[in-house]
Each structure stands twice: as C-alpha cells, then as structure tokens.
KOLSEGU-504885 format. One record per residue: x, y, z of N, C-alpha, C in turn. Coordinates in Angstrom, 2 decimals, padded with zeros to 5 digits. Each point is the difference from the previous one (the first is absolute). Layout:
N
NODE       nc1       nc2       nc3      cac1      cac2      cac3       cc1       cc2       cc3
NODE         X         Y         Z         X         Y         Z         X         Y         Z
...
REM end
This chain:
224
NODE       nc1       nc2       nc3      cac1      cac2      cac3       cc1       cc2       cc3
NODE   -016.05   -017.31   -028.54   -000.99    000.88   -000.64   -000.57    001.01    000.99
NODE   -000.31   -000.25    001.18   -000.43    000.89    000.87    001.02    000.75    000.52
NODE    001.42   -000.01   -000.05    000.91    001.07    000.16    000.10    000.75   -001.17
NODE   -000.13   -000.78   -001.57   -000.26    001.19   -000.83   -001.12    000.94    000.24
NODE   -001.28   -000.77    000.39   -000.88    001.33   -000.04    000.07    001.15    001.41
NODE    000.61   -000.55    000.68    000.00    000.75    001.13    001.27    001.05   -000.39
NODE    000.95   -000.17   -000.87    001.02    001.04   -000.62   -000.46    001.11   -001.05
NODE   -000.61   -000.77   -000.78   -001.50    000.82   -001.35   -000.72    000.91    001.07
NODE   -000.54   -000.65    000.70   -000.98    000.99    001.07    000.05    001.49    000.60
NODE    001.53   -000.29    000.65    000.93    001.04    000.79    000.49    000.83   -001.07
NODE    000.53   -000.76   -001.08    000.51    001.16   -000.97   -000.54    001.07   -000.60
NODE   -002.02   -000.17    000.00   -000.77    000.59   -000.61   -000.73    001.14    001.15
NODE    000.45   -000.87    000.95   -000.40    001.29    000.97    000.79    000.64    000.56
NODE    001.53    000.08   -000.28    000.95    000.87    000.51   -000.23    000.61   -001.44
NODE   -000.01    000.12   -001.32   -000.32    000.76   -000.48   -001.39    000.69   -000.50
NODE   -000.64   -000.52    000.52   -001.22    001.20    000.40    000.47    001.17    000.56
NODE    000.89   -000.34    001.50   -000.05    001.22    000.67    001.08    001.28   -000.39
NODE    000.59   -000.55   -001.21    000.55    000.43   -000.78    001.36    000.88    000.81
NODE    000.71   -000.39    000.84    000.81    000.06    001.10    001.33    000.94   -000.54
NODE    000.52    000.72    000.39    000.92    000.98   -000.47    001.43    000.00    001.16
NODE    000.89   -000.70   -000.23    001.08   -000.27    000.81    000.91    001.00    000.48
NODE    000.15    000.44    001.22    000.52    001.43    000.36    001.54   -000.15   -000.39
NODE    000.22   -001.45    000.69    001.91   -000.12    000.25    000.01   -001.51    000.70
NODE    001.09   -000.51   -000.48   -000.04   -001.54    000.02    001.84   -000.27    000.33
NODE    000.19   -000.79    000.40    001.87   -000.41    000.34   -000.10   -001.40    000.24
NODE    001.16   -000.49   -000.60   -000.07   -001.40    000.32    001.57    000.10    001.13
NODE   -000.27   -000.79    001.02    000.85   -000.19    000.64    000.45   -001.36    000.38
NODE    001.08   -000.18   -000.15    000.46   -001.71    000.52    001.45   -000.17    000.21
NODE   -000.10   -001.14    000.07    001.85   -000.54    000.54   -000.30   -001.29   -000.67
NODE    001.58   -000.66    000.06    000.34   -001.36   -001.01   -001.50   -001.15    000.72
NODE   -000.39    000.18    001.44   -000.35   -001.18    000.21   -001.73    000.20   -000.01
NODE   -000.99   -001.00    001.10   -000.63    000.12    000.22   -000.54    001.65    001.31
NODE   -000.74    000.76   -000.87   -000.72    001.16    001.06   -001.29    000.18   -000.07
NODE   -000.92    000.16    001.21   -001.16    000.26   -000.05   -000.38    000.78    000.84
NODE   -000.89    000.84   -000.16   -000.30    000.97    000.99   -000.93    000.01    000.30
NODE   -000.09   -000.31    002.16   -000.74   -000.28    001.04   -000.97    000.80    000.24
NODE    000.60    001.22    000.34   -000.53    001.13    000.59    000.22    001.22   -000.73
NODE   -000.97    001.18   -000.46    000.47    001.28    000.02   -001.05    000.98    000.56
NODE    000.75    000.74    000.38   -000.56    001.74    000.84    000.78    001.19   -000.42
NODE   -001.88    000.84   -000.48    000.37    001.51   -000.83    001.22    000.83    001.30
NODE    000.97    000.73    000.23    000.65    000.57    000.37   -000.88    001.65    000.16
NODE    000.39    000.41    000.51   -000.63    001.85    000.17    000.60    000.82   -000.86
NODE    001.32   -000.38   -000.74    000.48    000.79   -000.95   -000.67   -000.57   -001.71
NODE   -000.77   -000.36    000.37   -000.84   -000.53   -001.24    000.69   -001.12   -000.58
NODE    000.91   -000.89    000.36    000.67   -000.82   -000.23   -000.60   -001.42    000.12
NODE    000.79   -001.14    000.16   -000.64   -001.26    000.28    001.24   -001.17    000.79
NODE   -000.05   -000.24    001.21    000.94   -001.16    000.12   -000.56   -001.05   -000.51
NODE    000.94   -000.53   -000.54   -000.21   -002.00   -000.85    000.52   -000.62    001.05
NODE   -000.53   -000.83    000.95    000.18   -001.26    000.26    000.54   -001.45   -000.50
NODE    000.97   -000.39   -000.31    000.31   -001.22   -000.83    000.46   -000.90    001.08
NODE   -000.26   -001.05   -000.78    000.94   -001.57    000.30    001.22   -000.47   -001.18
NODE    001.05   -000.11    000.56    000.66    000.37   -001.02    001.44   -001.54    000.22
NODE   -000.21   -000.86   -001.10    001.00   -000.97    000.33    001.87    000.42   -000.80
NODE   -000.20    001.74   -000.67    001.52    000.62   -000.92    000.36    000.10    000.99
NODE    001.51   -000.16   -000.79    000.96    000.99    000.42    000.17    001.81   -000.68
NODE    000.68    000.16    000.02    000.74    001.20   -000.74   -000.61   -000.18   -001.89
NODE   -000.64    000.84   -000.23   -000.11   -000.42   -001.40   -001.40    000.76   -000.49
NODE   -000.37    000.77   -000.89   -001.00    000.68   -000.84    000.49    000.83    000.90
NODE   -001.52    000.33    000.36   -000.28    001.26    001.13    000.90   -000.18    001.32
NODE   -000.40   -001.51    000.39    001.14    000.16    001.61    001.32    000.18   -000.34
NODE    000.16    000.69    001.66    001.22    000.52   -000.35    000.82   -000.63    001.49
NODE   -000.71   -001.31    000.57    000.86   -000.46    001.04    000.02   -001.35    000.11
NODE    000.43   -001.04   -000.22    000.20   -001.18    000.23   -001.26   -000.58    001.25
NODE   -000.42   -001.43   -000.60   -000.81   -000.55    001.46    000.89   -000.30    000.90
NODE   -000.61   -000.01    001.47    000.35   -000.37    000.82   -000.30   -001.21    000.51
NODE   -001.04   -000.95   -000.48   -000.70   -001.43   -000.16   -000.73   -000.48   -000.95
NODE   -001.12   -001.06    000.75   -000.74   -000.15   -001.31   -000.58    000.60   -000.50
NODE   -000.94    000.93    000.84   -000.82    000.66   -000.71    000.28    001.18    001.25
NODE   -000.33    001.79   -000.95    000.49    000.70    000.76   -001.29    001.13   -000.31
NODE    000.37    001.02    001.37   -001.27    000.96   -000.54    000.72    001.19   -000.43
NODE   -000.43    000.70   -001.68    000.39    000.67   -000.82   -001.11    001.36    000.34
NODE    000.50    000.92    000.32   -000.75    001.50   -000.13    000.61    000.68   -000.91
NODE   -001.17    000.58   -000.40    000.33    000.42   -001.31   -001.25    001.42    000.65
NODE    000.73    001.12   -000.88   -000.38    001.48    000.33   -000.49    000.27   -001.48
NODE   -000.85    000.84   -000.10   -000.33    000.53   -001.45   -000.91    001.06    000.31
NODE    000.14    001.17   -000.98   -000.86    001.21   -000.13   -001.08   -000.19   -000.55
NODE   -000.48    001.35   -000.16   -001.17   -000.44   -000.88   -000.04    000.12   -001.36
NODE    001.07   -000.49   -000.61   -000.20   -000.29   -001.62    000.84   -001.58   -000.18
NODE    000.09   -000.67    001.45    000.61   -000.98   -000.41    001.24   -000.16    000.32
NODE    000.92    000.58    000.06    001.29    000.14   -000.25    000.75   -000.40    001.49
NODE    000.71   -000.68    000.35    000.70   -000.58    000.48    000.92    001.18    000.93
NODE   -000.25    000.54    001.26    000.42    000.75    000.86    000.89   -000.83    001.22
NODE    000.05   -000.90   -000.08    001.19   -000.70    001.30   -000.74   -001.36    000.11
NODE    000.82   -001.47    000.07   -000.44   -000.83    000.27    001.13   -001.08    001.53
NODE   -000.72   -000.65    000.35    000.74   -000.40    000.71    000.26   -001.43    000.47
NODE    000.95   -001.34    000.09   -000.62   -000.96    000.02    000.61   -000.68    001.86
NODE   -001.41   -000.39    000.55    000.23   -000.16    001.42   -000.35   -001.47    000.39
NODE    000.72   -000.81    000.66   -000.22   -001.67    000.11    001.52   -000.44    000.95
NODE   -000.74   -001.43    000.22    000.95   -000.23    001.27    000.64   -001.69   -001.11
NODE    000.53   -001.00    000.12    000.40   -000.76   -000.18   -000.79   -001.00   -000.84
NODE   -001.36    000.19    000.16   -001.10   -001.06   -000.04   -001.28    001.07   -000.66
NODE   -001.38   -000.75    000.19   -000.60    000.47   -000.72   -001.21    001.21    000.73
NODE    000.01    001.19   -000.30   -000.42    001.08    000.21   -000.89    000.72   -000.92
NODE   -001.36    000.38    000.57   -001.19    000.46   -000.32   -000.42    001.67    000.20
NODE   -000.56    000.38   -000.63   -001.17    001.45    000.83   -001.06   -000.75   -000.52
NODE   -001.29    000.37    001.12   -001.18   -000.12   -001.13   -000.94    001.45    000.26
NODE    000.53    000.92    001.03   -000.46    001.05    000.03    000.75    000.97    000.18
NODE   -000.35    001.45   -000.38    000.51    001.05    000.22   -000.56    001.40    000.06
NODE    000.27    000.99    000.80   -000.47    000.77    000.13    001.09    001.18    000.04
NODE   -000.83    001.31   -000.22    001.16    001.52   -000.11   -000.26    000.10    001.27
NODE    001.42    000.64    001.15   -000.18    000.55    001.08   -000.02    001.93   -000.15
NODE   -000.31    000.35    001.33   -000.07    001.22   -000.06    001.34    000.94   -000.34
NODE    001.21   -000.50    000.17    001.32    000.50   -000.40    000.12   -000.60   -001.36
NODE   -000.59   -000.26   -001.11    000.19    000.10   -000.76    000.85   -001.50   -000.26
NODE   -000.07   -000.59    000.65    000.97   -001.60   -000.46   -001.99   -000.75   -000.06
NODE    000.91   -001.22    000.25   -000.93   -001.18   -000.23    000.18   -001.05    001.11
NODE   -001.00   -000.91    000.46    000.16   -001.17    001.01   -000.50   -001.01   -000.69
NODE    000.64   -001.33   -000.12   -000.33   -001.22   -000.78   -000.23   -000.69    001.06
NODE   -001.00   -001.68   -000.03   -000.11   -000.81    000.76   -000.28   -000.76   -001.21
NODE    000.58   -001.49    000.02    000.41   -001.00   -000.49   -000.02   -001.53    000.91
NODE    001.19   -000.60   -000.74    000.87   -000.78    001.17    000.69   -000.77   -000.75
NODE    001.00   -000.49    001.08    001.20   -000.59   -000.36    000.77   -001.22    000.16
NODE    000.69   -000.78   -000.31    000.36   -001.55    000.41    001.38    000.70    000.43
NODE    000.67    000.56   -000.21    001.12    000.62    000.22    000.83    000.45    001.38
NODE    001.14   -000.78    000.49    000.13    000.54    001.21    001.19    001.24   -000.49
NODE    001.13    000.41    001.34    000.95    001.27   -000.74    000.64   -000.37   -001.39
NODE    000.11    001.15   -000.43    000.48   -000.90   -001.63   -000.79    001.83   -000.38
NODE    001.23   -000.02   -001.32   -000.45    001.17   -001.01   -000.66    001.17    001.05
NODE   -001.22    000.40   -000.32   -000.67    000.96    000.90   -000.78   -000.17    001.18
NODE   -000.08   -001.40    000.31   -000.93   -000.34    001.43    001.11   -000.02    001.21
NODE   -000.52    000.91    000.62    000.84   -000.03    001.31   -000.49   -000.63    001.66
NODE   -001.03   -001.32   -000.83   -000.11   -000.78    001.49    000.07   -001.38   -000.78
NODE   -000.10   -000.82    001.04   -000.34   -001.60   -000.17   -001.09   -000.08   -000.35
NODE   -000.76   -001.40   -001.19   -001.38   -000.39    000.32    000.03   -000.70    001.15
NODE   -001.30    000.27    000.58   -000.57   -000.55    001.16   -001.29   -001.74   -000.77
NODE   -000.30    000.13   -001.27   -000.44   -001.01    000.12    000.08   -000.45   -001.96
NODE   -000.84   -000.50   -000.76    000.23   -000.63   -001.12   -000.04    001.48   -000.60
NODE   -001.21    000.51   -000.20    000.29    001.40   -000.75   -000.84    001.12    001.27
NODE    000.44    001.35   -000.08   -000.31    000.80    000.82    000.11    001.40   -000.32
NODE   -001.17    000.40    000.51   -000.52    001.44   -000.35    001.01    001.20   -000.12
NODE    000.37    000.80   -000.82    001.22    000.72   -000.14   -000.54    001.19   -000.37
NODE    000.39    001.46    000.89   -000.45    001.06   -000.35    000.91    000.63   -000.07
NODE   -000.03    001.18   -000.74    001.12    000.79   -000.76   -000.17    001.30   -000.21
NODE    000.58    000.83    000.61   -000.51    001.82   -000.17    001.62    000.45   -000.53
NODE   -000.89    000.51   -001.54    001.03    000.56   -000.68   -000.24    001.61   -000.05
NODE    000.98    000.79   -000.44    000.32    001.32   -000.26   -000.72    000.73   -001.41
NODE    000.05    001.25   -000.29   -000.61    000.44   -001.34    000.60   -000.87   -001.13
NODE    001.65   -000.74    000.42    000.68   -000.24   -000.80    000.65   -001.67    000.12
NODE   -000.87   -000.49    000.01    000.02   -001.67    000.51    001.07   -000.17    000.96
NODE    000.55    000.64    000.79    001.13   -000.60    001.01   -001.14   -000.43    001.08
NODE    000.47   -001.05    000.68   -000.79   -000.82    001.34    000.50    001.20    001.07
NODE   -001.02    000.13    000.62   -000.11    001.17    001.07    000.33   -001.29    001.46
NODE   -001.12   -000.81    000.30   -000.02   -000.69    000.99   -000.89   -001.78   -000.93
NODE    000.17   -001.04    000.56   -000.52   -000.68   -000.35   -000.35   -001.28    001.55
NODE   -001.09   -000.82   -000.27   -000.06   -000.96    000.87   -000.62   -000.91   -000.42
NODE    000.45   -001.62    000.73   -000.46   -001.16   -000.13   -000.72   -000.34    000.97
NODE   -001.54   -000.68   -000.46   -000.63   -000.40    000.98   -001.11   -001.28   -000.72
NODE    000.33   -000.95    001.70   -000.70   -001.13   -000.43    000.45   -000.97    000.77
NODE   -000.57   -001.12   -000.25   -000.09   -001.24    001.17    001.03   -000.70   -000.71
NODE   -000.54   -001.34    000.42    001.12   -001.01   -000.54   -000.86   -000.84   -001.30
NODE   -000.89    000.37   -000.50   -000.84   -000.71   -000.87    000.28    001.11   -001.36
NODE   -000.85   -000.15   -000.90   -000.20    000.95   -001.56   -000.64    001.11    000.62
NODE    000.22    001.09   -000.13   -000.44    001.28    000.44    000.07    001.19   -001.17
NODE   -000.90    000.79   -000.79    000.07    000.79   -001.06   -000.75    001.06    000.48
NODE    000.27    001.28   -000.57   -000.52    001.02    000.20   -001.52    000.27   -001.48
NODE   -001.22    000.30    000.18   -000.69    000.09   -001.22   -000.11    001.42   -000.22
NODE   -000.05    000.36    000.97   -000.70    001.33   -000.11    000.83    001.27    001.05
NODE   -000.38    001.36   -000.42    000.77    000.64    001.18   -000.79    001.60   -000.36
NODE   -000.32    000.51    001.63   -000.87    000.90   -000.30    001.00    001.55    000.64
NODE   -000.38    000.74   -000.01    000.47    001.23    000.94   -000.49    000.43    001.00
NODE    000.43    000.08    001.02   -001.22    000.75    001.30    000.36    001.19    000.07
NODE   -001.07    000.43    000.77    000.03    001.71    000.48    001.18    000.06    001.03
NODE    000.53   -000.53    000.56    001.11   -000.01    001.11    001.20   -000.21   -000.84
NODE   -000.01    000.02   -000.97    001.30    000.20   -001.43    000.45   -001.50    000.17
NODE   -000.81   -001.14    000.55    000.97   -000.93    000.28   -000.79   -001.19   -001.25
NODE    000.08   -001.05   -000.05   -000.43   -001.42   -000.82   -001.03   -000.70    000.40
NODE   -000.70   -000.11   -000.73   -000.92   -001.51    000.33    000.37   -001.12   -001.60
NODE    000.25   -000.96    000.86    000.69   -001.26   -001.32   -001.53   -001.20    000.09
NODE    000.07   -000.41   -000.74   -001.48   -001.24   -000.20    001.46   -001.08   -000.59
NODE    000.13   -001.11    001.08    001.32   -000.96   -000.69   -001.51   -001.49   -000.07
NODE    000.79   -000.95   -000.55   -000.10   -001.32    000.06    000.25   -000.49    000.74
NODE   -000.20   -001.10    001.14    000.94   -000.79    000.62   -000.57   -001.33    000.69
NODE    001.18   -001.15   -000.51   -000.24   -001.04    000.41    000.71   -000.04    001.41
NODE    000.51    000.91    000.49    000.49   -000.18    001.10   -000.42   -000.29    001.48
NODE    000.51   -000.77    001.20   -000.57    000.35    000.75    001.05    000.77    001.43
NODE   -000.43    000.08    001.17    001.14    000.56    000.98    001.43    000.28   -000.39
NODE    000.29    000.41   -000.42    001.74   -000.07   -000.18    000.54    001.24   -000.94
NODE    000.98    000.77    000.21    000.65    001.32   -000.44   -000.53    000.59    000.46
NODE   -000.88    001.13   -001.03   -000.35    001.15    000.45   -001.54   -000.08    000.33
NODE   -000.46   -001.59   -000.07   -001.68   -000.04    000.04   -000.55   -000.52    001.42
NODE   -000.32    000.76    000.37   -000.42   -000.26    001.42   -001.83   -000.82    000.04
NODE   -000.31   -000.42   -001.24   -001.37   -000.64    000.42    000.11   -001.34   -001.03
NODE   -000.84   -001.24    000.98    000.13   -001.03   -000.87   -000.88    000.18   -001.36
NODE    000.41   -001.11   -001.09   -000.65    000.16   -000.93   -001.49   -000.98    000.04
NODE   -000.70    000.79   -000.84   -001.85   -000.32    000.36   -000.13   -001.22   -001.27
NODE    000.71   -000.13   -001.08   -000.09   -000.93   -000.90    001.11   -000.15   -000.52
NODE   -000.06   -000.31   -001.67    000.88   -000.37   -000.86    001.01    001.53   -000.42
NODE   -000.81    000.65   -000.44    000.18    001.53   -000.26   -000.81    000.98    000.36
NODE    000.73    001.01    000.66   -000.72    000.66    001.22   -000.09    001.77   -000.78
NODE   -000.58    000.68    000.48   -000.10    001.52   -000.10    001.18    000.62    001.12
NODE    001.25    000.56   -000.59    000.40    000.59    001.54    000.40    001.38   -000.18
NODE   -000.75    000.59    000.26    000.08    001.32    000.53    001.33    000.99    000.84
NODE    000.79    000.90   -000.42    001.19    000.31    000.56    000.31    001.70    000.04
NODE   -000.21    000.30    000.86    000.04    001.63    000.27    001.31    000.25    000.45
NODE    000.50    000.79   -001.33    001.41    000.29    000.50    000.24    001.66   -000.17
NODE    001.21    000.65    000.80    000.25    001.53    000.02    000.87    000.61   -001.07
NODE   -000.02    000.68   -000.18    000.53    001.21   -000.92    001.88   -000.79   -000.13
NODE    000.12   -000.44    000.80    001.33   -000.70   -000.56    000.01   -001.31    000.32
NODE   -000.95   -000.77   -000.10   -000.08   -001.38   -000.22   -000.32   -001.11    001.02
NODE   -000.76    000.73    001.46    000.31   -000.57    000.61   -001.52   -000.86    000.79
NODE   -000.12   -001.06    000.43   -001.26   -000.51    000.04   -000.88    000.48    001.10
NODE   -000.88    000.61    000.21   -000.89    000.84    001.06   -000.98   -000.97    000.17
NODE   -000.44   -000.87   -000.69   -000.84   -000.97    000.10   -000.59   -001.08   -000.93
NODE   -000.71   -001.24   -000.01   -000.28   -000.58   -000.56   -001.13   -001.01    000.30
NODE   -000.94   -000.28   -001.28   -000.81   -001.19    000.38    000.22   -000.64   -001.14
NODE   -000.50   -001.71    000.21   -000.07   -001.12   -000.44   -001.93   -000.16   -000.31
NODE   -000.40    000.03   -000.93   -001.21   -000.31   -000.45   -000.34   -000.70   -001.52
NODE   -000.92   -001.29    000.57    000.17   -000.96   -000.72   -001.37   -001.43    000.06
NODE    000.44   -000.96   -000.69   -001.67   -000.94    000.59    001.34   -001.44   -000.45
NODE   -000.73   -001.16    000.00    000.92   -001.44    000.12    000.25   -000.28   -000.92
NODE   -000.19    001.08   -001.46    000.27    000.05   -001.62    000.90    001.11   -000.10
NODE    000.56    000.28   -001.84    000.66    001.03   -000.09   -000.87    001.40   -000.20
NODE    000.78    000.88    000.66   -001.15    001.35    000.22    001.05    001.36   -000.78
NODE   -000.21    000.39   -000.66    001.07    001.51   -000.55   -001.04    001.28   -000.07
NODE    001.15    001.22    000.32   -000.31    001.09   -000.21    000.62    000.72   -001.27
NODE   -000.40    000.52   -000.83    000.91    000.33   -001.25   -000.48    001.78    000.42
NODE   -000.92    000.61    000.47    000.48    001.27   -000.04   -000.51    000.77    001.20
NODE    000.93    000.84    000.77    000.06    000.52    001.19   -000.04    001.80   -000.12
NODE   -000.87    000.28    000.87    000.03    001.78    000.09   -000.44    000.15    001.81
NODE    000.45    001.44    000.42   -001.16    000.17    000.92   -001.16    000.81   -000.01
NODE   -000.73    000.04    000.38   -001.08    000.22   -000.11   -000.34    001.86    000.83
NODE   -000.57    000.43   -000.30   -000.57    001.42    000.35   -000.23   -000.02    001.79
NODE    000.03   -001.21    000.88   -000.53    000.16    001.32    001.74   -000.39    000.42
NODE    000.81   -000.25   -000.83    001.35   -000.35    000.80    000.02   -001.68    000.06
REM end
C-alpha cells in the first residue's frame, strides 16, 4: 500500500508540472545495459556511459569482449545515435566517470578485473584496478593505463587540471605494492592519483582513518 501511494503521489505531481517532452530514444542490446556515467559534449551532444553484458545485437554493433564491458555510446542533440563503441578486456570492466577533453575526445576512469585480453593492454596488478582511458572525438583509445596495488582498487571520481593533466579520487583496499607507494590507513582508504596528459603518475597520496573512507567527487580548486 505504501508503494501504491507513493506511485499516486508522483503521478500527480509530474502532472502538475505539466512537462512537454522534447525527444526521447530507446536504446538497448539483447542483454543486460545500464548507464553509469554521462557528459554533455561541446557539440551539444551527450556521451552515454554503459555497462554492458551484449554482444552484437539492437543498437550494438560489436560483440563483448567479457563479462561485463564498457559500451560508449555518442549521441547529438536530438538523441540520435552518432558512433558507439564497445571497449573491455576479458573480465569485468567499469567507467564510473567521465569527462570532455580539450581536443574534443573524452577521458574515462573506471576499473577493471581484466588483465591483456580484448582492449586492455596491461596485466592486473591486483583483484580489481583502476583503469583510465583517453578516447578520440570518435571512441578510438588514444592511450590508456592500469593502476593499482595488489588489493581492490577503483577509480570514483576524475577531475581536470589546469596543467591539462588528471586528478582520479580511486578506492583502495590496497597496501605497498604496484603502483601504490603508501601503506594502507584502514579497511578502505581515499587514494588520491595525479596523473599527465598521457597517463602517467606525477604523484600520489593515500588518505584515510582505521574504517572505510571514499571520495565520490574531485575538482581543483581556484588556488591550484
């Protein structure tokens, strides 16, 4: 009864506002898809972010490469389906952020269980691990990198700096080992990862307390 009235409720106040629908598309494939992440584009467009367990089928137009794969999907601004692309390594592969770069492509941060296989071109270093991805106007992978310890490592967040390069906000249970040079402070830690214009790590901190600690959204700030 209280999910009926909470459905009665919503229905009466989406039509109050008496809402006028510009343009709508349904998009899918045979299997399970959901979409993670999206960011408006400068051509008034929108990248879709998906998780995507199809193959080849509706809209996709490329077979998975594992279990779960990450699906970009391009669209204008009426909707319409301008280039999609599907990118994954053997195993199971994420974005949970994304951003437009200044050339007109896009940089994803995610992560991945996935060592070489399909589109990952390193080893995992631990159970799952932070995976960043700089694509083109036209979803081809420009440069990509894996980074992370030997523990669960995820990317949440990912900002842009003024030095054209990355700031990533990951997860991590990790401690000393791969690419993490500080022990871990608890269960799940804050780790911080400054990387360059083509992927490369300039620096990093580990910040955290003897519980789990997350960052879900990262920028810099006006003093640098």
């Amino acid at each position: 009864m209280k999910n009926l009235l909470f459905i009665l409720f919503m229905s009466g106040f989406v039509y109050a506002q008496n809402p006028n629908i510009l343009w709508q598309n349904t998009i899918n494939a045979s299997e399970f898809d959901t979409v993670f992440t999206s960011v408006e584009s400068s051509d008034g467009g929108t990248l879709l972010v998906v998780t995507s367990d199809s193959d080849a089928s509706g809209d996709k137009s490329e077979n998975s490469n594992g279990e779960n794969d990450i699906w970009i999907i391009k669209i204008d601004n009426q909707g319409e389906i301008e280039w999609e692309e599907t990118i994954g390594g053997s195993l199971s592969d994420f974005i949970t952020s994304a951003k437009e770069t200044t050339d007109g492509g896009f940089i994803l941060a995610g992560g991945s269980k996935s060592s070489i296989s399909g589109d990952k071109t390193e080893n995992n270093i631990g159970e799952n691990d932070v995976w960043i991805i700089k694509i083109n106007s036209i979803g081809s992978i420009e440069w990509q990198n894996t980074i992370g310890g030997t523990g669960n490592d995820r990317a949440n967040a990912l900002g842009i700096t003024n030095d054209n390069g990355y700031i990533i906000s990951a997860s991590s249970e990790s401690g000393i080992s791969g690419d993490k040079t500080e022990i871990s402070k608890g269960r799940l830690d804050i780790w911080l990862i400054k990387i360059n214009d083509l992927g490369d790590i300039l620096w990093q901190k580990t910040i955290g307390s003897d519980k789990d600690d997350i960052a879900t959204s990262i920028q810099q700030t006006s003093d640098g």
